[in-house]
HTML snippet that shows the backbone in 3Dmol.js (N, CA, C, O; Angstrom):
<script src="https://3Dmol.org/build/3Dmol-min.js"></script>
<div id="view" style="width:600px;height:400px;position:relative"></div>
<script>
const pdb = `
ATOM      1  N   UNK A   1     116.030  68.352 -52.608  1.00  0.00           N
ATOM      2  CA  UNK A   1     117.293  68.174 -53.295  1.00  0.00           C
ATOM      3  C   UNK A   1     118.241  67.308 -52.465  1.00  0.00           C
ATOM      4  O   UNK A   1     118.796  66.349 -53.000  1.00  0.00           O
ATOM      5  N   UNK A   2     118.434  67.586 -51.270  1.00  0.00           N
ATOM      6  CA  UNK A   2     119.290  66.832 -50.227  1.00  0.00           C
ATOM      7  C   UNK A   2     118.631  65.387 -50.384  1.00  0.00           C
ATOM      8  O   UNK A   2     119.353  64.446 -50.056  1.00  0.00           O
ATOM      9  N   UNK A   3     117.240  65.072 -50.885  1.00  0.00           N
ATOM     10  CA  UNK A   3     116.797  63.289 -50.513  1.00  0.00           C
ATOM     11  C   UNK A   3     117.673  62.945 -51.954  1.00  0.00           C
ATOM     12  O   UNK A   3     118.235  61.860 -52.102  1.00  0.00           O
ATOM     13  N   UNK A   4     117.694  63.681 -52.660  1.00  0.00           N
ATOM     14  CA  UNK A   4     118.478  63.275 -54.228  1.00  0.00           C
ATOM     15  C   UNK A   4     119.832  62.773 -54.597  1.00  0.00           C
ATOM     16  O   UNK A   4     120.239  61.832 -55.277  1.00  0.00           O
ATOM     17  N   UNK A   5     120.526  63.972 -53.735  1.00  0.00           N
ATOM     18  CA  UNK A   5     121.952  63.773 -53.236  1.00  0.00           C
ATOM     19  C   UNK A   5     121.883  62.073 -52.153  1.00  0.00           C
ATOM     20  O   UNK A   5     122.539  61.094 -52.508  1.00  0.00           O
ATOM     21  N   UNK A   6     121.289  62.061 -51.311  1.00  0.00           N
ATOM     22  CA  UNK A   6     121.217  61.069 -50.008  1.00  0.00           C
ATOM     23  C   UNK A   6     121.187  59.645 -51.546  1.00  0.00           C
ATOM     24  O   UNK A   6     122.138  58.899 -51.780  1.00  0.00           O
ATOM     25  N   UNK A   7     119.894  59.651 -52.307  1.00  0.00           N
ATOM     26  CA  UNK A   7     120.283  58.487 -52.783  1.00  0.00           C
ATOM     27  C   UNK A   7     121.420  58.235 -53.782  1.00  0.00           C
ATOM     28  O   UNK A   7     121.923  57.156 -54.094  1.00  0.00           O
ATOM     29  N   UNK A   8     121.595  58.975 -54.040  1.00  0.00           N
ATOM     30  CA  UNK A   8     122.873  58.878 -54.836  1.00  0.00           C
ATOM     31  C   UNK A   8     123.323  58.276 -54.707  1.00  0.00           C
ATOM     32  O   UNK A   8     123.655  57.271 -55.335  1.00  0.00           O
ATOM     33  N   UNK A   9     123.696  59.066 -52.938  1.00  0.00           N
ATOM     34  CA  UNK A   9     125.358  58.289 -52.520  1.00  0.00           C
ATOM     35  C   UNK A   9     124.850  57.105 -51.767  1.00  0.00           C
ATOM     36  O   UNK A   9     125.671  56.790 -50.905  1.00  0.00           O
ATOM     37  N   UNK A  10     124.046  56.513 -51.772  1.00  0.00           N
ATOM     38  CA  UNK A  10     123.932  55.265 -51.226  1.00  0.00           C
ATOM     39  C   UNK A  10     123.557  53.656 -52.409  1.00  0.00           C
ATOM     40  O   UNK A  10     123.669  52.436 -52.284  1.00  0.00           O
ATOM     41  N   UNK A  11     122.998  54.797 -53.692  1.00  0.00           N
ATOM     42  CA  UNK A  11     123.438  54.037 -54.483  1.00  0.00           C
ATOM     43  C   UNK A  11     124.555  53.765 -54.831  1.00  0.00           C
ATOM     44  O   UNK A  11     124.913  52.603 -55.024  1.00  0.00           O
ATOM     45  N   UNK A  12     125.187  54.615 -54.952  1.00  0.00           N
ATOM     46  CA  UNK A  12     126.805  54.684 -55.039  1.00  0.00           C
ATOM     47  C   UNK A  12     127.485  53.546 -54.213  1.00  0.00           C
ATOM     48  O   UNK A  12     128.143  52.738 -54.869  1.00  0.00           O
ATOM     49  N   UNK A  13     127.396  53.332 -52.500  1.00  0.00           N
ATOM     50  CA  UNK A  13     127.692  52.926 -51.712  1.00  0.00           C
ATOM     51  C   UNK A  13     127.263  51.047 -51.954  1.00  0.00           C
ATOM     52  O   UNK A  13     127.907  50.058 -51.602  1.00  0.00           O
ATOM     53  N   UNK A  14     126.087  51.139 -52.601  1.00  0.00           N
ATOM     54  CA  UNK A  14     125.688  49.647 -53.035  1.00  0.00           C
ATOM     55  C   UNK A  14     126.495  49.320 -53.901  1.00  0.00           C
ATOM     56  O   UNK A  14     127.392  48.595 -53.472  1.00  0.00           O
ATOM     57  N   UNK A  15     126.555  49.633 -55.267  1.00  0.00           N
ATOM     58  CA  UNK A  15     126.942  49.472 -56.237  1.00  0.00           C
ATOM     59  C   UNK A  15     128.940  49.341 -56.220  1.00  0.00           C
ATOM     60  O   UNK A  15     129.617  48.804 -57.097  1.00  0.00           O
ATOM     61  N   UNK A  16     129.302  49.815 -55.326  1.00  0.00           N
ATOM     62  CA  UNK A  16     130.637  49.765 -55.326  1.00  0.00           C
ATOM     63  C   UNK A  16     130.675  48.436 -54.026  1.00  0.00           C
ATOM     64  O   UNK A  16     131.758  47.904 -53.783  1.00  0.00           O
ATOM     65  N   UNK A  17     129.555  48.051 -53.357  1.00  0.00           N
ATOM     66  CA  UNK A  17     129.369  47.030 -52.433  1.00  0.00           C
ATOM     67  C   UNK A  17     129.538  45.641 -53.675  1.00  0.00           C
ATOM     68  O   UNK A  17     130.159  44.589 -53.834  1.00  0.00           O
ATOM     69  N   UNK A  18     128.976  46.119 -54.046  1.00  0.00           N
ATOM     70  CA  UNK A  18     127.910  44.809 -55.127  1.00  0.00           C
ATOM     71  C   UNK A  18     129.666  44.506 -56.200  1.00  0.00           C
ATOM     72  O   UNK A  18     129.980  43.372 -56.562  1.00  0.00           O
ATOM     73  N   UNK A  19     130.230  45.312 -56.401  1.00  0.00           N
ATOM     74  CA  UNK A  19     131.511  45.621 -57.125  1.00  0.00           C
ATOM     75  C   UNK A  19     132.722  44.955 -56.196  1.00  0.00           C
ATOM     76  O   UNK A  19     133.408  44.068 -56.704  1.00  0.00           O
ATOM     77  N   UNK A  20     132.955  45.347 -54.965  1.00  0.00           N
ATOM     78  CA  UNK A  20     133.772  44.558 -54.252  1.00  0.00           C
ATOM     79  C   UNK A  20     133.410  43.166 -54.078  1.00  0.00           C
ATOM     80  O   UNK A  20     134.428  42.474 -54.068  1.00  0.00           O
ATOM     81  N   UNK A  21     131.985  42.262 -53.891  1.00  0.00           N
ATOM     82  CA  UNK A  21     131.713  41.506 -54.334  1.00  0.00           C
ATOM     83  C   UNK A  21     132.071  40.966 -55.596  1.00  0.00           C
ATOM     84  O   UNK A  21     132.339  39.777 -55.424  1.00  0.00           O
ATOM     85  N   UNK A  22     132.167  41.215 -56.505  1.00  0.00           N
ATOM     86  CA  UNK A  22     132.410  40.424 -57.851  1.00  0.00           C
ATOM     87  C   UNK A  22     133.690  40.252 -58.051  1.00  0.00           C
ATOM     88  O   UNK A  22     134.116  39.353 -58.775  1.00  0.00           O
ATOM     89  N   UNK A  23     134.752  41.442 -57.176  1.00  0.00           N
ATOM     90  CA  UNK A  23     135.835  41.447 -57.226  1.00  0.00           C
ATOM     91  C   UNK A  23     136.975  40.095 -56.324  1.00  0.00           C
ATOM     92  O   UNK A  23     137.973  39.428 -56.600  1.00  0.00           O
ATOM     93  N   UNK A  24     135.958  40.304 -55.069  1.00  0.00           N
ATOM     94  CA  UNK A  24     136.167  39.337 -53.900  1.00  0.00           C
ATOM     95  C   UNK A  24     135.943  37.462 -54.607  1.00  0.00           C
ATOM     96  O   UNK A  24     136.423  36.450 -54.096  1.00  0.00           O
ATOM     97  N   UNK A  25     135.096  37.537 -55.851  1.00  0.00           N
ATOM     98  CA  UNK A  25     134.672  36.149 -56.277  1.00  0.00           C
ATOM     99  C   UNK A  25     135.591  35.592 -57.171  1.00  0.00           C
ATOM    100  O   UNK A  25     135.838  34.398 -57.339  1.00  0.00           O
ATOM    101  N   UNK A  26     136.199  36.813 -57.871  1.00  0.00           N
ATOM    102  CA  UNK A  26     137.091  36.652 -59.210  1.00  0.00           C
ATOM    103  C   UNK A  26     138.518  35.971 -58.173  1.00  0.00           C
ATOM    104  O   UNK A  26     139.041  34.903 -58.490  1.00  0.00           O
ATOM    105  N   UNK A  27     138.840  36.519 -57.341  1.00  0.00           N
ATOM    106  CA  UNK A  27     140.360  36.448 -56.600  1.00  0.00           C
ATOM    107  C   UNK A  27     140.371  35.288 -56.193  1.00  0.00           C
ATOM    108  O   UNK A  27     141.409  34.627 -56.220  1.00  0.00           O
ATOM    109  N   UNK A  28     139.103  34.753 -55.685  1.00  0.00           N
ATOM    110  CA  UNK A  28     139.344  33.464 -54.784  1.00  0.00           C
ATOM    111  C   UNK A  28     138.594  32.472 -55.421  1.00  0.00           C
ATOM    112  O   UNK A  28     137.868  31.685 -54.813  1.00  0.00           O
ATOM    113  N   UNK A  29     138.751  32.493 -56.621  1.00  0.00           N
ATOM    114  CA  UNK A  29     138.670  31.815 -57.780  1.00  0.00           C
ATOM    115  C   UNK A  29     137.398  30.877 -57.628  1.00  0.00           C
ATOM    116  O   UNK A  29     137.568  29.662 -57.732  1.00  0.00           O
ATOM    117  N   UNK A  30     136.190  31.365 -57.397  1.00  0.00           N
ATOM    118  CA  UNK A  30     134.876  31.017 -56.885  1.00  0.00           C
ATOM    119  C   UNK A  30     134.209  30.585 -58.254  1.00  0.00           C
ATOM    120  O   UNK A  30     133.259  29.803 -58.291  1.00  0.00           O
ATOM    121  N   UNK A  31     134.888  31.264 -59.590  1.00  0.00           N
ATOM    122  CA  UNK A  31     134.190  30.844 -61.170  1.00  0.00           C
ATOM    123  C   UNK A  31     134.758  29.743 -61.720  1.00  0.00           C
ATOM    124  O   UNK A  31     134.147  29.280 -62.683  1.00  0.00           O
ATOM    125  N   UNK A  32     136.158  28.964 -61.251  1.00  0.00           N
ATOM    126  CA  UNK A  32     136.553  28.118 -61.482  1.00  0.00           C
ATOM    127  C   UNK A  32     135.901  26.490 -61.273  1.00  0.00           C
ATOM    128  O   UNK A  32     135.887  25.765 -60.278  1.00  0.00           O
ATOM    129  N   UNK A  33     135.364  26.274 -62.715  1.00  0.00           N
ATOM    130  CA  UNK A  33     134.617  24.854 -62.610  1.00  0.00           C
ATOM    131  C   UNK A  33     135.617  23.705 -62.954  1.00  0.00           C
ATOM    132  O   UNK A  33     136.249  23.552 -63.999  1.00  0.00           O
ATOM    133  N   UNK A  34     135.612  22.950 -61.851  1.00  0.00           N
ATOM    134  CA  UNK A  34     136.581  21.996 -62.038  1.00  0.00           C
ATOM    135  C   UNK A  34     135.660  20.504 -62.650  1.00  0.00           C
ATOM    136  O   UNK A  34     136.030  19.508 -63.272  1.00  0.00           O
ATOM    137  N   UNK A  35     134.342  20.951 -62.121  1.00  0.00           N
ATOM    138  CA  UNK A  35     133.916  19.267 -62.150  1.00  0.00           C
ATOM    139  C   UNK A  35     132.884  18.965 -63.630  1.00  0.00           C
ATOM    140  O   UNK A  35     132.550  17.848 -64.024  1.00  0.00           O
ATOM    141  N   UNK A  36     132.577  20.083 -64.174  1.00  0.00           N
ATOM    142  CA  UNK A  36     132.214  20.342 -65.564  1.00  0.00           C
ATOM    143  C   UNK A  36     132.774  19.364 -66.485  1.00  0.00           C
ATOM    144  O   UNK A  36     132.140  18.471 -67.047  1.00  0.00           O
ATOM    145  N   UNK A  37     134.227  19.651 -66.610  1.00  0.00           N
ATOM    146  CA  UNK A  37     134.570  19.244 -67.930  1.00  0.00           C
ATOM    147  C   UNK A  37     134.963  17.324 -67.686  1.00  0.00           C
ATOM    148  O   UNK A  37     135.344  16.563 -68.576  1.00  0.00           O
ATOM    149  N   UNK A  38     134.724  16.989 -66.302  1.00  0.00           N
ATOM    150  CA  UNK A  38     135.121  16.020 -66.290  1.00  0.00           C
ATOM    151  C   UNK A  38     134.010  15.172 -66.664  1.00  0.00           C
ATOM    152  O   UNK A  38     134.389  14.012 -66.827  1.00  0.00           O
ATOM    153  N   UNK A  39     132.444  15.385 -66.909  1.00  0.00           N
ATOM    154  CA  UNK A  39     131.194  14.762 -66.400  1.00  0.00           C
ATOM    155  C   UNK A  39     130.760  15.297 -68.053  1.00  0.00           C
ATOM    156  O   UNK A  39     129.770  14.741 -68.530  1.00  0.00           O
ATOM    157  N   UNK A  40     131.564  16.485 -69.029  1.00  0.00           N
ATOM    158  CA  UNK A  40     131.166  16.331 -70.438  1.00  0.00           C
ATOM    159  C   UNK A  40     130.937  15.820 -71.237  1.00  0.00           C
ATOM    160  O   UNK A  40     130.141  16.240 -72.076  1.00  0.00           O
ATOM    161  N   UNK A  41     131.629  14.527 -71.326  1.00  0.00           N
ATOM    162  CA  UNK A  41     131.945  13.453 -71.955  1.00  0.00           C
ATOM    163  C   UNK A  41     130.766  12.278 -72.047  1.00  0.00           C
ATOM    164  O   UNK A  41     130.512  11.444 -72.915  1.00  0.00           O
ATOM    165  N   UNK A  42     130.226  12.556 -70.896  1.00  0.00           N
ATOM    166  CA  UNK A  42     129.286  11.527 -70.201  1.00  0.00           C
ATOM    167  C   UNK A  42     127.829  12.018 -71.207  1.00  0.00           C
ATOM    168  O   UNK A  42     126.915  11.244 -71.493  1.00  0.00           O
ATOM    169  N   UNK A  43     127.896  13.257 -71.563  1.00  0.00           N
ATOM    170  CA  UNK A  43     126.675  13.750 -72.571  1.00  0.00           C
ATOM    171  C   UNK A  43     126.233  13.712 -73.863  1.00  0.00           C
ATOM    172  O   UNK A  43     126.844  14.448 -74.639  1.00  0.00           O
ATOM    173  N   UNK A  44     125.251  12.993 -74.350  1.00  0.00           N
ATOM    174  CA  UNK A  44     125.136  12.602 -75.555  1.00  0.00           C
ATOM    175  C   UNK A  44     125.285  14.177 -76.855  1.00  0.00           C
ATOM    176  O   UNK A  44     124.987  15.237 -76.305  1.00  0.00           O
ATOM    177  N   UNK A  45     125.579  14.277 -77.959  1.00  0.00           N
ATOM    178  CA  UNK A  45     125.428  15.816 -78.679  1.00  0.00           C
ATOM    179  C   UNK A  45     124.209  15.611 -79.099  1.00  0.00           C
ATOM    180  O   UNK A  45     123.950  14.624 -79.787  1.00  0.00           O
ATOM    181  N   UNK A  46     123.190  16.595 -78.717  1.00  0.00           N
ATOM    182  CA  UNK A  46     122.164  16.748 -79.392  1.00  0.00           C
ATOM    183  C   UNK A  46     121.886  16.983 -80.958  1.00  0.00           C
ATOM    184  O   UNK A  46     120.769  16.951 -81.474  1.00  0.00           O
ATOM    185  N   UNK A  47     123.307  17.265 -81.735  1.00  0.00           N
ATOM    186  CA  UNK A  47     123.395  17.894 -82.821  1.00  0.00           C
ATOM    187  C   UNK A  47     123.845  16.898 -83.534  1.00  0.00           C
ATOM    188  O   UNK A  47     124.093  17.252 -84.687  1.00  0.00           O
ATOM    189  N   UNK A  48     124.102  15.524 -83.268  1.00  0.00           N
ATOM    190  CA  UNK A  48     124.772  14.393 -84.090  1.00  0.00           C
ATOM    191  C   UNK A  48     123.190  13.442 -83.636  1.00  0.00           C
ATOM    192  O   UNK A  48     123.449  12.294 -83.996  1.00  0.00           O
ATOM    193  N   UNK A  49     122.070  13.446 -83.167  1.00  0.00           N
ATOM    194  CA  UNK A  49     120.795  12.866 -83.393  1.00  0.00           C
ATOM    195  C   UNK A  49     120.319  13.621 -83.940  1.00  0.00           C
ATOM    196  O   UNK A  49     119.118  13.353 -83.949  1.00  0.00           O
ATOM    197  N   UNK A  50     120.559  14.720 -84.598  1.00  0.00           N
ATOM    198  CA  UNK A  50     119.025  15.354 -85.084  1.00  0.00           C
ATOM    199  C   UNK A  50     119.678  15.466 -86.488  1.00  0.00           C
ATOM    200  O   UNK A  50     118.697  15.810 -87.147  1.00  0.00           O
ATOM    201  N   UNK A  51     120.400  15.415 -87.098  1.00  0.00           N
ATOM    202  CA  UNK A  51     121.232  15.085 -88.374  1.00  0.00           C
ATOM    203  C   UNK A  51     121.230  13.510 -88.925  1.00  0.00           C
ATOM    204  O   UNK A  51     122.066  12.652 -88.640  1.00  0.00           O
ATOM    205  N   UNK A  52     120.406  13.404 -89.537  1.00  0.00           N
ATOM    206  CA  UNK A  52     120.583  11.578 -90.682  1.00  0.00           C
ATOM    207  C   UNK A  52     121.171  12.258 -91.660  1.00  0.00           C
ATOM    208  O   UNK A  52     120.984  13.333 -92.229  1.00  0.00           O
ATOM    209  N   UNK A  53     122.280  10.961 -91.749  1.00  0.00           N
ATOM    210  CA  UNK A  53     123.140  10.738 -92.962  1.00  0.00           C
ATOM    211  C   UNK A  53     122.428  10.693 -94.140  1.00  0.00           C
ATOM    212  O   UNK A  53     123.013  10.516 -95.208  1.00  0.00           O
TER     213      UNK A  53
END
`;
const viewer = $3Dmol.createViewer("view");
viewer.addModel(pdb, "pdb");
viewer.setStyle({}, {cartoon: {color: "spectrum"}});
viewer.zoomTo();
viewer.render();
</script>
């Protein structure tokens, strides 16, 4: 019973690891794509060749 409890809390201990991580990525604005929308333009639509008038 005690190895049951033990993983628990170390899953626990990951998972709130793995959580301060995602938290730490959001703040320091690590999802922010700057160079995306500039290089969009440059891409043909696949959906205006596969459509004849």
């Amino acid at each position: 019973m005690s190895v049951m409890i033990l993983h628990i809390v170390v899953s626990l201990i990951i998972a709130l690891g793995f959580l301060g991580a995602f938290i730490w990525a959001i703040k320091t604005n690590q999802y922010d794509d700057d160079y995306s929308p500039s290089v969009l333009i440059l891409f043909d639509d696949q959906e205006s060749k596969n459509q004849k008038p």
